[in-house]
Backbone as CSV, one residue per row, in Angstrom:
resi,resn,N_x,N_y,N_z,CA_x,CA_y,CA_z,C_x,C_y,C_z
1,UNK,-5.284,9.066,31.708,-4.795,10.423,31.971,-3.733,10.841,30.952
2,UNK,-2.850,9.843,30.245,-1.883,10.498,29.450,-2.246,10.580,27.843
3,UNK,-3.372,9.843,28.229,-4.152,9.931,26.814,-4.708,11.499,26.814
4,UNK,-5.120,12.138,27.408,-5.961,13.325,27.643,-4.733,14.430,27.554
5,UNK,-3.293,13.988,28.532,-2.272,15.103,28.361,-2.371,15.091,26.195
6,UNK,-2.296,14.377,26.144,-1.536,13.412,24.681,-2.814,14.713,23.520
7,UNK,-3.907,14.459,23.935,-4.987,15.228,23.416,-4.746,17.053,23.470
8,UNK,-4.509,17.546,24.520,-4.252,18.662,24.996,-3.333,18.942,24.218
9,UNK,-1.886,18.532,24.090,-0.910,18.491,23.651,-1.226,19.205,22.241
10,UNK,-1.845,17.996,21.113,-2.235,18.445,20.083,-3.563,19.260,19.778
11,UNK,-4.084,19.421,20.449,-4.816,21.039,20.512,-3.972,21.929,20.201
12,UNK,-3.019,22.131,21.174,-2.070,22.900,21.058,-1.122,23.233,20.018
13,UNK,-1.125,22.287,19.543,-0.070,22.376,18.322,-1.089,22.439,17.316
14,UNK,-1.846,21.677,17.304,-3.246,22.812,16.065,-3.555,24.245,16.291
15,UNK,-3.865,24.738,17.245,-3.770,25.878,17.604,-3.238,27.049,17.183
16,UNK,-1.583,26.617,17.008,-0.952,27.284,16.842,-0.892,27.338,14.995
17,UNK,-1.239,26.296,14.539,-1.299,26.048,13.201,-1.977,27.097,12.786
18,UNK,-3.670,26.936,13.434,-4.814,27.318,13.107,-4.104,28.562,12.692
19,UNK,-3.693,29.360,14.371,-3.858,30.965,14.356,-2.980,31.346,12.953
20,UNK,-1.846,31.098,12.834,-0.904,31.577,11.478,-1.212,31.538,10.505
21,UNK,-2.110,30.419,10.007,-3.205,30.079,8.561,-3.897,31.212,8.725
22,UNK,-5.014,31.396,9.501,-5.860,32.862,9.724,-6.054,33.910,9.448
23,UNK,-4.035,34.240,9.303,-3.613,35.476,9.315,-3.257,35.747,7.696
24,UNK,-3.261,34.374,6.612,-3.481,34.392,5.624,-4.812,34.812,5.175
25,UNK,-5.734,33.272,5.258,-7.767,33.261,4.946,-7.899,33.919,5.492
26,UNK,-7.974,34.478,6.873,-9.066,35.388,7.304,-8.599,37.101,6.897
27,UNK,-7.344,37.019,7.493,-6.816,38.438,7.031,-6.972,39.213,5.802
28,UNK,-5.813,38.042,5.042,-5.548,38.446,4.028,-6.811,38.321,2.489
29,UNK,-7.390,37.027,2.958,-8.104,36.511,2.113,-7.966,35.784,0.937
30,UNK,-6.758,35.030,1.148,-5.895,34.148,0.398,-5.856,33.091,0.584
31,UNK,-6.400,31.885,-0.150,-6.514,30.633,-0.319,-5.333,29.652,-0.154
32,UNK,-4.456,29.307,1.113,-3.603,28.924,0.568,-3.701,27.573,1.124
33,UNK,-3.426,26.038,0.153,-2.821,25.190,0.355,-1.749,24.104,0.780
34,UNK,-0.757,25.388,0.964,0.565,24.665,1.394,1.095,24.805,2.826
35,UNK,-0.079,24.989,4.038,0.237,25.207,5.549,1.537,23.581,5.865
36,UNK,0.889,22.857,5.586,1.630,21.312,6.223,2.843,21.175,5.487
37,UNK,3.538,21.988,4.050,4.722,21.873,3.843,5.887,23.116,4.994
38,UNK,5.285,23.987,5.575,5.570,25.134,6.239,5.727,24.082,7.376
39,UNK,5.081,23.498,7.875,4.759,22.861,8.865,5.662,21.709,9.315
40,UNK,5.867,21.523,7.821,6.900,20.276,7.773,8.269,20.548,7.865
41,UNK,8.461,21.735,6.909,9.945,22.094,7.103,10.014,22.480,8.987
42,UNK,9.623,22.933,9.699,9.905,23.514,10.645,10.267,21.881,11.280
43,UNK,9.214,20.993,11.068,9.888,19.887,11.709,11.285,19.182,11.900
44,UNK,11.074,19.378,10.289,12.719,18.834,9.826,13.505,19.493,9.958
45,UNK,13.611,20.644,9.837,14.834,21.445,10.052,14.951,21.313,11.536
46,UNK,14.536,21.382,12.490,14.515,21.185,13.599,15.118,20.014,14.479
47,UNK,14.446,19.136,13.886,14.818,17.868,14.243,16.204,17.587,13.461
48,UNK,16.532,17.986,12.214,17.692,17.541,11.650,18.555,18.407,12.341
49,UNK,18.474,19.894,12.583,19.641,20.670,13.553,20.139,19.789,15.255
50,UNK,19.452,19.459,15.467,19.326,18.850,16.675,19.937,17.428,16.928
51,UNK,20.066,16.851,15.804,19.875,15.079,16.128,21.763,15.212,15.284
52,UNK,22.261,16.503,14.429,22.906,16.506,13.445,24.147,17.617,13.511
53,UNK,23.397,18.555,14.018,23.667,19.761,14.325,24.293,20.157,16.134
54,UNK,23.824,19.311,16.807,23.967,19.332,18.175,23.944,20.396,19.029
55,UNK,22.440,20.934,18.373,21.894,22.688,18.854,20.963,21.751,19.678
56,UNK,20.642,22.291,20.946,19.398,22.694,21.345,18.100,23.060,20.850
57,UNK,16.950,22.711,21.494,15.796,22.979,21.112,15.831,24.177,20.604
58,UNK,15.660,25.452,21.648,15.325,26.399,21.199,16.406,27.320,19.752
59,UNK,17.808,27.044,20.158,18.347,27.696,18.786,17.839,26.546,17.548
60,UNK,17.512,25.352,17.814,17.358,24.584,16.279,16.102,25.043,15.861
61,UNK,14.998,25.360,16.847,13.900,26.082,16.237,14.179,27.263,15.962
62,UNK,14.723,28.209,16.150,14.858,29.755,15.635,15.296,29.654,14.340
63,UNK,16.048,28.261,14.037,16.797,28.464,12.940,16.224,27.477,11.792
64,UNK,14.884,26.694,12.421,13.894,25.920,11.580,12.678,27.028,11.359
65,UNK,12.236,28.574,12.191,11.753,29.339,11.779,12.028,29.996,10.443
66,UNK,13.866,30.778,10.195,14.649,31.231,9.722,14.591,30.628,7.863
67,UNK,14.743,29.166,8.181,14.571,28.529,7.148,12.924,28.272,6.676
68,UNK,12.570,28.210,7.632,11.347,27.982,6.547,10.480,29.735,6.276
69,UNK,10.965,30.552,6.809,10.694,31.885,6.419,11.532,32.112,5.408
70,UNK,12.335,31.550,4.934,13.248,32.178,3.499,12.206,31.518,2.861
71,UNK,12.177,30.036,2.559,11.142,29.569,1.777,9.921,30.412,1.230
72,UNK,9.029,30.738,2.094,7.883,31.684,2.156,8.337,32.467,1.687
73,UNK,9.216,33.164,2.086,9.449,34.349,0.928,9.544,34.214,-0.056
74,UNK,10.258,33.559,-1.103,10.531,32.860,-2.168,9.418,32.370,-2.422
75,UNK,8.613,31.538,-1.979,7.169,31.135,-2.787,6.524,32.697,-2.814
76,UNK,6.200,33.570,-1.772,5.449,34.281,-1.506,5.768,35.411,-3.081
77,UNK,6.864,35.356,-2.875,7.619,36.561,-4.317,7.451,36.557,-5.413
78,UNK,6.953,35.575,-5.558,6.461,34.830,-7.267,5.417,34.694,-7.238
79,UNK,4.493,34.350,-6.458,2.838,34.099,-6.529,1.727,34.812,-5.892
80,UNK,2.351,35.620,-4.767,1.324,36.675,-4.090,0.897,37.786,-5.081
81,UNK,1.891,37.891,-6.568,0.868,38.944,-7.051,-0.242,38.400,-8.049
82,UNK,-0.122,37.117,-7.787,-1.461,36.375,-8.167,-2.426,36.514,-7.562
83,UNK,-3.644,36.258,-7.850,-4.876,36.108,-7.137,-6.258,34.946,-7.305
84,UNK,-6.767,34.984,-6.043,-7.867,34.042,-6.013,-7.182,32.469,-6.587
85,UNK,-7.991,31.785,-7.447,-7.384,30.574,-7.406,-6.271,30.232,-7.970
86,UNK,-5.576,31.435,-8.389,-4.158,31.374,-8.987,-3.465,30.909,-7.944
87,UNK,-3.252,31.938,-7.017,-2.783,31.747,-5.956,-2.436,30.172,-5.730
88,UNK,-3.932,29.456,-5.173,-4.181,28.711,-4.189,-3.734,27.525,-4.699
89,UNK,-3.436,28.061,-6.535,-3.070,26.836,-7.221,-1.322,26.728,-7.430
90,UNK,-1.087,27.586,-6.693,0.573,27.880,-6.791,0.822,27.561,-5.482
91,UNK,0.511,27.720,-4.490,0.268,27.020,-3.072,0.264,25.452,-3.066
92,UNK,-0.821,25.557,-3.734,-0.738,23.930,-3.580,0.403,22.820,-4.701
93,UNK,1.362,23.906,-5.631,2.099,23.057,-6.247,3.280,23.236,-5.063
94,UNK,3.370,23.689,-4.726,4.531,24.289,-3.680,4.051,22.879,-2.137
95,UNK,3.261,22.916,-1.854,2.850,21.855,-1.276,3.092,20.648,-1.557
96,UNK,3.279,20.128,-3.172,3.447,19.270,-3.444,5.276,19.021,-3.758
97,UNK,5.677,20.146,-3.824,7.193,19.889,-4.105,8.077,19.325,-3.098
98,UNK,7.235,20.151,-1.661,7.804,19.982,-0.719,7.820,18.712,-0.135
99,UNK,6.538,18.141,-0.219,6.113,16.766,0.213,7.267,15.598,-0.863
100,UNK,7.633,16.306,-2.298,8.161,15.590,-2.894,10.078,15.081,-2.613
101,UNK,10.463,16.568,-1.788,11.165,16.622,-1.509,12.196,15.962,-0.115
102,UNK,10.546,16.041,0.687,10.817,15.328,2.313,10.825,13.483,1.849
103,UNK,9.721,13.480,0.914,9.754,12.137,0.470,10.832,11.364,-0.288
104,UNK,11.873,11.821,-0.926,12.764,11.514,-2.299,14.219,11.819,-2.180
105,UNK,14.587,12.689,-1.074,15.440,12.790,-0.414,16.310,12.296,0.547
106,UNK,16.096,10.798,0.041,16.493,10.107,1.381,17.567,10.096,2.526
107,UNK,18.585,10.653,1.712,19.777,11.161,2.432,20.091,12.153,2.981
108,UNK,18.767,13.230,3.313,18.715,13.996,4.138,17.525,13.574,5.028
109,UNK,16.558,13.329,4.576,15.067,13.289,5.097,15.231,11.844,5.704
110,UNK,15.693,10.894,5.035,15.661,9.458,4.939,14.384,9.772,4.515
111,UNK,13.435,9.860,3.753,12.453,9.412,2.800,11.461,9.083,4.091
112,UNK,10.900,8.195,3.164,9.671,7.270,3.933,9.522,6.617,5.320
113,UNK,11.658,6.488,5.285,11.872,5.159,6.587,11.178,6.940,8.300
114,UNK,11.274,7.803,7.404,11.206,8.659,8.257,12.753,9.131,9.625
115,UNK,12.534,9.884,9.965,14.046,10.633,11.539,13.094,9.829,13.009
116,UNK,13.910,8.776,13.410,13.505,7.993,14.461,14.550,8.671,15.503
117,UNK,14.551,8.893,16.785,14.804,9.062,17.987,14.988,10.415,18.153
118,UNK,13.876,11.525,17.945,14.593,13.058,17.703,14.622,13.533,19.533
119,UNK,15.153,13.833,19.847,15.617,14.146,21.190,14.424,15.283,21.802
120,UNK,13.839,15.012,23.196,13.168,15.609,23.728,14.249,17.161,23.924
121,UNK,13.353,18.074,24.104,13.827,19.100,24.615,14.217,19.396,25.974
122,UNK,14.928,20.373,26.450,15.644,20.845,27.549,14.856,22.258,28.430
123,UNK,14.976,22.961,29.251,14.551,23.411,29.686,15.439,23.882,30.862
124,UNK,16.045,25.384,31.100,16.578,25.420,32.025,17.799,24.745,32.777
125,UNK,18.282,23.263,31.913,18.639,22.490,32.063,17.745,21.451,32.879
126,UNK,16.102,21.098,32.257,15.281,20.395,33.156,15.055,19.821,31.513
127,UNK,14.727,18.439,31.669,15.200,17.602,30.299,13.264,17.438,30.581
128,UNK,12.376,17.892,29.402,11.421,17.562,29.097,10.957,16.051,28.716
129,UNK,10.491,15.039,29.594,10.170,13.950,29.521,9.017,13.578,29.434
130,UNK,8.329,13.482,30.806,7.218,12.934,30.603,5.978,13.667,29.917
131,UNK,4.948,13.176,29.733,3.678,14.152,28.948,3.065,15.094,29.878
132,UNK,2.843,15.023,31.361,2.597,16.001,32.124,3.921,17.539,32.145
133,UNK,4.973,16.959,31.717,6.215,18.104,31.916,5.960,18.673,30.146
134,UNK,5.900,18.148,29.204,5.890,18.269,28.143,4.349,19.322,27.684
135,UNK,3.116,18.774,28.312,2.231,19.767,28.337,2.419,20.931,28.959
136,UNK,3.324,20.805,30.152,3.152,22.317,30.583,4.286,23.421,29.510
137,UNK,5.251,22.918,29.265,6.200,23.450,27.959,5.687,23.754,26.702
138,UNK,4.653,22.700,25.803,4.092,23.632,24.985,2.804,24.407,25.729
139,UNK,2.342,24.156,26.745,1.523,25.384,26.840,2.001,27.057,27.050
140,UNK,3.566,26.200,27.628,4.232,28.334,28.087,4.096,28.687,26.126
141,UNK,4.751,27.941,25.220,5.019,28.188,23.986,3.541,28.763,23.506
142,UNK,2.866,27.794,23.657,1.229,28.072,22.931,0.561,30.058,23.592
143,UNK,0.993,29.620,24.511,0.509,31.103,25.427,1.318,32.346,24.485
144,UNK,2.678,32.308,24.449,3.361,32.754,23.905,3.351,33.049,22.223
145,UNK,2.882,32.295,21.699,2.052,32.673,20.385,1.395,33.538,20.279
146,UNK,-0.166,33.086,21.106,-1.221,32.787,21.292,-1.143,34.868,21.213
147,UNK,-0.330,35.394,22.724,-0.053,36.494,22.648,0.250,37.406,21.262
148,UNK,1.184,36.897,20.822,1.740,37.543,19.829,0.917,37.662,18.844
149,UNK,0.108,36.485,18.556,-0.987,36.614,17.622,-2.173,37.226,17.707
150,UNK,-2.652,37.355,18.935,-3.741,38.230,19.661,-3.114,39.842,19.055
151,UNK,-1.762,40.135,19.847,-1.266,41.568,19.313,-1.189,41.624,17.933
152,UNK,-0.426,40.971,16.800,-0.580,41.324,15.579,-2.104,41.310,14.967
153,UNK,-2.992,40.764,15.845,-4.348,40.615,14.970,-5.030,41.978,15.446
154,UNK,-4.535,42.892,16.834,-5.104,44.288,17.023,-4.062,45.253,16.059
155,UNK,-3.188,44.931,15.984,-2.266,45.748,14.692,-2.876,46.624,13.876
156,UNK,-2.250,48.098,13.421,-2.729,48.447,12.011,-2.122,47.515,11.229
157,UNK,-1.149,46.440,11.000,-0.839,45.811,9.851,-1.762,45.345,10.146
158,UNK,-2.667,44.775,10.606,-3.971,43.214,9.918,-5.125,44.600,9.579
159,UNK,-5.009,45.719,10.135,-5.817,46.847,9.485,-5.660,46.790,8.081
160,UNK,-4.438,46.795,7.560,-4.103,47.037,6.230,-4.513,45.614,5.353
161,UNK,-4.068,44.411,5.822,-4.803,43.527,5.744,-6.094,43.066,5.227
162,UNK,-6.584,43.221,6.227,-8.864,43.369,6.170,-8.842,44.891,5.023
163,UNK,-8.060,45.584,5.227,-8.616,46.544,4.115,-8.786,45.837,2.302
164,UNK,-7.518,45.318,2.149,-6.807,43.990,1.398,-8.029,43.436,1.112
165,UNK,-8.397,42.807,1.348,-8.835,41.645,1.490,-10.109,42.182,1.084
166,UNK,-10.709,43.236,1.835,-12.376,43.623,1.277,-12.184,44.779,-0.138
167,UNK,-10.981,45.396,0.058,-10.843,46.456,-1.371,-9.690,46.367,-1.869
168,UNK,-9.041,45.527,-2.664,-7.698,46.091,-2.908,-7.569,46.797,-3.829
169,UNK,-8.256,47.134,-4.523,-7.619,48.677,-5.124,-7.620,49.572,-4.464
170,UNK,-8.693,49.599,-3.609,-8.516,51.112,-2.917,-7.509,51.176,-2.110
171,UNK,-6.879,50.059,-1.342,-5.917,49.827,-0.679,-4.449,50.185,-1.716
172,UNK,-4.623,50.104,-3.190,-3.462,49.980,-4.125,-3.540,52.089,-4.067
173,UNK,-4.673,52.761,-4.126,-4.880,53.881,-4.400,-4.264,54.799,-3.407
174,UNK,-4.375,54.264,-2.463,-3.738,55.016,-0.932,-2.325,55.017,-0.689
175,UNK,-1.773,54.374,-1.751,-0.319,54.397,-1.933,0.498,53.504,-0.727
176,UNK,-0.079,52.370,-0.735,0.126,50.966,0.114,0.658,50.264,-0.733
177,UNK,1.770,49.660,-0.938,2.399,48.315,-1.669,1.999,46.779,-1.104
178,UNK,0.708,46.749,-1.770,-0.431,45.482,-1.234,0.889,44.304,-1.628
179,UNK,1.771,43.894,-2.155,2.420,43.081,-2.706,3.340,42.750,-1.321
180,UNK,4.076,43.899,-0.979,4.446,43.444,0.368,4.211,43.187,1.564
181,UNK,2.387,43.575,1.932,2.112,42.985,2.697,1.651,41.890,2.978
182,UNK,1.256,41.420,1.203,1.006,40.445,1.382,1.988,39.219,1.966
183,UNK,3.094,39.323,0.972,4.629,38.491,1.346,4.695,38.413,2.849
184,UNK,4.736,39.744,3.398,4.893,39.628,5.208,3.899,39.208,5.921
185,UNK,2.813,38.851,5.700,1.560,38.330,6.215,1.723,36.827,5.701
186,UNK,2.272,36.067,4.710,2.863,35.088,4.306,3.556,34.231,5.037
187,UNK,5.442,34.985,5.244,6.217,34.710,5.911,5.731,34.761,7.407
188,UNK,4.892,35.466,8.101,4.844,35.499,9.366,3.886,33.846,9.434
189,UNK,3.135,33.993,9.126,2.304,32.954,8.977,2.607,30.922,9.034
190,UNK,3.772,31.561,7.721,4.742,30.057,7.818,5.642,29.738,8.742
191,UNK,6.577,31.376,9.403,7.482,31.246,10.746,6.260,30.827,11.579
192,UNK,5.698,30.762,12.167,4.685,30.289,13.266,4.357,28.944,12.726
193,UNK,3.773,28.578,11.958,3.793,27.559,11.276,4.708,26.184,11.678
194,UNK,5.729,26.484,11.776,7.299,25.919,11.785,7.510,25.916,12.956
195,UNK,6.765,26.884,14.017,7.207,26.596,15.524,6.396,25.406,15.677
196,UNK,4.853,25.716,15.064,4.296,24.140,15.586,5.382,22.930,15.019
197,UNK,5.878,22.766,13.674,6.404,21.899,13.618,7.330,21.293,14.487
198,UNK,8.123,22.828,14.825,9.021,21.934,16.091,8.715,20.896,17.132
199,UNK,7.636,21.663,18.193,6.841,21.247,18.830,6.328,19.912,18.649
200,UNK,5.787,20.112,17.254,5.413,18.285,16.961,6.669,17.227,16.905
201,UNK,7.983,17.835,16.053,8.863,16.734,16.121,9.185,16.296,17.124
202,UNK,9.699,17.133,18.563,10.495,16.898,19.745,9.177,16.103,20.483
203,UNK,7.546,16.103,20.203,6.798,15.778,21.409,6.680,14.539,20.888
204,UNK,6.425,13.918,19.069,6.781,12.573,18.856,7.707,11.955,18.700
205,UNK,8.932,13.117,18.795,9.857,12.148,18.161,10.155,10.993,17.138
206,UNK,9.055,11.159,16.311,9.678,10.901,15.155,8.565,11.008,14.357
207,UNK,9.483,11.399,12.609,8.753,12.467,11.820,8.813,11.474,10.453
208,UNK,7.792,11.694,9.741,8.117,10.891,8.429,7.052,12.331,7.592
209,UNK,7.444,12.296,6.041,6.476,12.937,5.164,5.159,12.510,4.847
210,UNK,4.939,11.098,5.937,2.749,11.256,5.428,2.362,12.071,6.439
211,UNK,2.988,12.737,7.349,2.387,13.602,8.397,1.813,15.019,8.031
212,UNK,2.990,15.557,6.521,2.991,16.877,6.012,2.199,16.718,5.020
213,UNK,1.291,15.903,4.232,0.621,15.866,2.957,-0.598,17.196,2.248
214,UNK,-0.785,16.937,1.537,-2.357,17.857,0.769,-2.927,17.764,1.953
215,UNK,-3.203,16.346,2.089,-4.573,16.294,3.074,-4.678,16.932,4.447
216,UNK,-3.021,16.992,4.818,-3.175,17.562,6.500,-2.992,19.432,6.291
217,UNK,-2.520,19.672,5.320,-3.148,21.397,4.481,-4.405,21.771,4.264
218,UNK,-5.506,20.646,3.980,-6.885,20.601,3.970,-7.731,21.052,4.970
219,UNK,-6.699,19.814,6.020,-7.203,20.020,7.624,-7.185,20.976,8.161
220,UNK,-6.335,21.205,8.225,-6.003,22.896,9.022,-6.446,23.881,8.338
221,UNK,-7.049,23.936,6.893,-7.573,25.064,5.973,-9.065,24.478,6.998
222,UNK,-9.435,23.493,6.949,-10.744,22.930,7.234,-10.921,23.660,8.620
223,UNK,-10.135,23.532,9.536,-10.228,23.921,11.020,-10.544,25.530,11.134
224,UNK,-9.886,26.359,10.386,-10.148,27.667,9.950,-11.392,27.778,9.345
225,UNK,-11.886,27.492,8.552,-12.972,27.828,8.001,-14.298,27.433,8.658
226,UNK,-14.193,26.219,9.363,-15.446,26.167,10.022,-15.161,26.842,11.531
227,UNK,-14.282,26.836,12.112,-14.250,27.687,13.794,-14.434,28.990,13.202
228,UNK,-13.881,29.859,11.962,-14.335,31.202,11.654,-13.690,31.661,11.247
229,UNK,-13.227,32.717,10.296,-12.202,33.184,10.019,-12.372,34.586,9.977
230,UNK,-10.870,35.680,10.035,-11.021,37.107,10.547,-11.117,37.755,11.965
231,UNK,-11.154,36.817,12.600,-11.155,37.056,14.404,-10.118,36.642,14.945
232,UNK,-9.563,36.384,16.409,-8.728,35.689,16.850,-9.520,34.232,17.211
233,UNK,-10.952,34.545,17.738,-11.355,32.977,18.538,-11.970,32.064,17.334
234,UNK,-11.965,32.354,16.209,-12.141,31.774,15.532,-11.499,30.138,14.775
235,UNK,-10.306,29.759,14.696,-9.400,28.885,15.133,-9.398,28.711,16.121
236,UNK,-9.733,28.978,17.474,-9.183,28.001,18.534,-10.939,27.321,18.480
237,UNK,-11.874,27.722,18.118,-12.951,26.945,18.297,-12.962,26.427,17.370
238,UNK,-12.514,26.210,15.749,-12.253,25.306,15.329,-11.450,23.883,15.361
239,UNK,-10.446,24.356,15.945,-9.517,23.485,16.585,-10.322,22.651,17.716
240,UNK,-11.185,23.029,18.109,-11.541,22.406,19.654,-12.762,21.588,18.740
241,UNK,-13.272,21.388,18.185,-14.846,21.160,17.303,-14.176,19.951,16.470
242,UNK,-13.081,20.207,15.938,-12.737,19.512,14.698,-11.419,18.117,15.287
243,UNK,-10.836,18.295,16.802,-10.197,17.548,17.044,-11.035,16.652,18.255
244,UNK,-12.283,17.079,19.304,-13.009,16.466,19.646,-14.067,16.069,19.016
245,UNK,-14.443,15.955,18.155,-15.319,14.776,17.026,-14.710,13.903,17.238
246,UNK,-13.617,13.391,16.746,-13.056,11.701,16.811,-13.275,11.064,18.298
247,UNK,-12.998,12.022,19.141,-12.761,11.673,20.598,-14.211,11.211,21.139
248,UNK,-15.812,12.069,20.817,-17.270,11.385,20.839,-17.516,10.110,20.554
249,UNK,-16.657,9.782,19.288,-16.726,8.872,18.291,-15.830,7.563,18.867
250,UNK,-14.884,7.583,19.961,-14.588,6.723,20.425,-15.533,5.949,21.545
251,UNK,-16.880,6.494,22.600,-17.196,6.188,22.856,-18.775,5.310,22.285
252,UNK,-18.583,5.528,21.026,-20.010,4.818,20.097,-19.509,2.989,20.134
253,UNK,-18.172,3.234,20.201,-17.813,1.642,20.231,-17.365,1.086,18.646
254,UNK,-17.674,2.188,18.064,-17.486,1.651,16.584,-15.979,0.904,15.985
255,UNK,-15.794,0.374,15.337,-13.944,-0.527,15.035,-13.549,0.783,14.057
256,UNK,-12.361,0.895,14.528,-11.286,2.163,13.642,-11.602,2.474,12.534
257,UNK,-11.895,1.499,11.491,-11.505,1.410,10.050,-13.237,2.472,9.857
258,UNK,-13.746,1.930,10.834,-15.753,2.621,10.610,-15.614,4.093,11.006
259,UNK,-15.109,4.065,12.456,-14.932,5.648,12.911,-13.835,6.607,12.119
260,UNK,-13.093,5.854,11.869,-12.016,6.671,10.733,-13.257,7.695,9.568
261,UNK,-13.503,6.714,8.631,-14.822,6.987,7.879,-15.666,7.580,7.909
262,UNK,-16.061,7.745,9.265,-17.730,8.416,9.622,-16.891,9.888,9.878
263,UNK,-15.727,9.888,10.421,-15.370,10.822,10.953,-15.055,12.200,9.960
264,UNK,-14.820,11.363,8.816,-14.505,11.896,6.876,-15.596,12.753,6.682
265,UNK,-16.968,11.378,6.869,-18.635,12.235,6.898,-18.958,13.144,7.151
266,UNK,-18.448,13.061,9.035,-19.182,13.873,9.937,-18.408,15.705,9.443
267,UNK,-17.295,15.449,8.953,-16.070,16.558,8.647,-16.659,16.999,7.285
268,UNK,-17.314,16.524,6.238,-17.789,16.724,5.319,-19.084,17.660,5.234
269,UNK,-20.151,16.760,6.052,-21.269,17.345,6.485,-21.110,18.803,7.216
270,UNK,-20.596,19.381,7.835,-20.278,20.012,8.813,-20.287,21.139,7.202
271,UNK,-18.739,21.167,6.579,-18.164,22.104,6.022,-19.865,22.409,4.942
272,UNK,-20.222,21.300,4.561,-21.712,21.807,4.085,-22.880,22.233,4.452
273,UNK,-22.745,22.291,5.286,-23.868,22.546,6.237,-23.310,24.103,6.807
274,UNK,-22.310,24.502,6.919,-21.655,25.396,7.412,-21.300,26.862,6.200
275,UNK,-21.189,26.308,5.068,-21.362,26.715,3.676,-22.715,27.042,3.376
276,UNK,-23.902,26.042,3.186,-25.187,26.704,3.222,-25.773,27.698,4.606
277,UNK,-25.202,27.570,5.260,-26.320,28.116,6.607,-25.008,29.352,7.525
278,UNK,-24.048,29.209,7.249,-23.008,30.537,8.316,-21.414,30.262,7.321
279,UNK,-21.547,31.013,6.285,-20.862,30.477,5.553,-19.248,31.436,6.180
280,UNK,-19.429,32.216,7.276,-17.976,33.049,7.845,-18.043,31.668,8.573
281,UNK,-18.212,30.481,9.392,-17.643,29.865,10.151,-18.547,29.917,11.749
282,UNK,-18.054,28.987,12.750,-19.043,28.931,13.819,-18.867,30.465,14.265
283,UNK,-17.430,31.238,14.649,-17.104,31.937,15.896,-16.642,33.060,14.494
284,UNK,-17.259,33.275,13.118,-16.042,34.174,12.219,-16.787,35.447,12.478
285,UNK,-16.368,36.236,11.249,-16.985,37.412,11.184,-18.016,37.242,10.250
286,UNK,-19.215,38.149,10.739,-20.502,37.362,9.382,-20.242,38.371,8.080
287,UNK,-19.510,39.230,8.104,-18.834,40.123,6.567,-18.041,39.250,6.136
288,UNK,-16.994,38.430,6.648,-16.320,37.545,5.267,-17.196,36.115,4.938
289,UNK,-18.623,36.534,5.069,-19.111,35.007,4.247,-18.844,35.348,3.224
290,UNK,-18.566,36.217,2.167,-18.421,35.749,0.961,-16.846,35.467,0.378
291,UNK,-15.757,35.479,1.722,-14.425,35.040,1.152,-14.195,33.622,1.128
């Protein structure tokens, strides 16, 4: 049973990943690579306000949002008036700085040894412990997204957006400053971003930089693109597809090191198979197959 809370849990916190990436690829139509450094700062800042800082959950996350939304801006200001794989290639150096930074820093980050004992969260003054109390807390949070992201995705801003994304000149002609929406479709993206991180630091309590890498930016680009992109249900059925595979794969009986592997395959196959035959994704829109 706490294996299953334990599962739920991180749905949830993919989830929330998914939807904010979305609002980049699907919206905007921007390739970006660097979700898990966004992801990461929210951790750390979080966990370091908290363990250091002797804030509370919720102000150390407002203020691990805060920070990792300056960031985004600052990447976003220099490279959003790039395009296509410019972009995605300025994303992903930014991905790598960050990872370089959580890693090499030892005297803030401690490096590799990783932040061991980050303090569960509070509640009301009701101290979040076990995984049944802890699921129902990120689910009020997840709901609470979940909302907000539902409303910004009926928005005229994601109007302006999808316009973006399928014409931007004509969008440049209408006397729209595509440059700043892009930046704010950016920053919103990475603040959400950073709430999952919170979420993840306080529910493991403890954080190291192989958690934030290329590869877990892949993932979550991966989870988007095959659940769908340009919709709202598009990420959460990726999320649900791409984190129950491993879980099938435990009942084949296979030893870790095999199911690890197959699981690479089965994640491989999929994105190709998904590319030749529904290339918007299971749940996307069938107009952005060609983003």
């Amino acid at each position: 049973m706490n294996y299953a809370f334990h599962l739920l849990i991180m749905i949830e916190i993919y989830a929330i990943l998914a939807l904010s990436l979305n609002l980049v690829v699907g919206y905007t139509g921007l390739l970006s690579l660097s979700h898990a450094a966004f992801y990461g700062l929210g951790a750390y800042a979080s966990a370091l306000l908290m363990m250091h800082a002797g804030l509370n959950f919720f102000p150390s996350l407002a203020f691990a949002v805060f920070i990792t939304a300056i960031f985004s801006l600052c990447i976003g200001y220099t490279s959003l008036k790039l395009r296509g794989d410019y972009f995605a290639i300025s994303s992903f150096a930014f991905q790598v700085i960050i990872f370089g930074i959580l890693y090499n820093w030892v005297g803030l980050t401690r490096g590799p040894y990783g932040i061991v004992g980050i303090p569960r969260p509070g509640l009301f003054g009701f101290k979040v412990d076990t995984l049944p109390e802890f699921f129902v807390f990120t689910t009020i949070i997840t709901v609470l997204v979940i909302y907000f992201k539902y409303s910004l995705y009926k928005s005229p801003f994601c109007t302006v957006l999808k316009a973006i994304r399928e014409e931007e000149q004509a969008v440049v002609s209408m006397g729209k400053n595509v440059v700043r929406f892009k930046i704010l479709a950016f920053v919103i993206s990475s603040g959400v971003a950073a709430i999952a991180g919170g979420l993840y630091a306080v529910y493991i309590t403890y954080i190291d930089p192989t958690s934030f890498t290329l590869d877990e930016s892949i993932f979550i680009l991966a989870i988007v693109l095959i659940g769908g992109t340009g919709n709202f249900k598009g990420p959460i059925v990726g999320v649900l597809f791409m984190l129950l595979i491993p879980e099938f794969l435990r009942f084949v009986g296979l030893p870790d090191s095999i199911a690890h592997n197959l699981r690479q395959i089965i994640y491989a196959l999929i994105l190709i198979l998904l590319a030749r035959f529904r290339p918007w994704g299971i749940a996307g829109d069938k107009e952005l197959g060609s983003v």
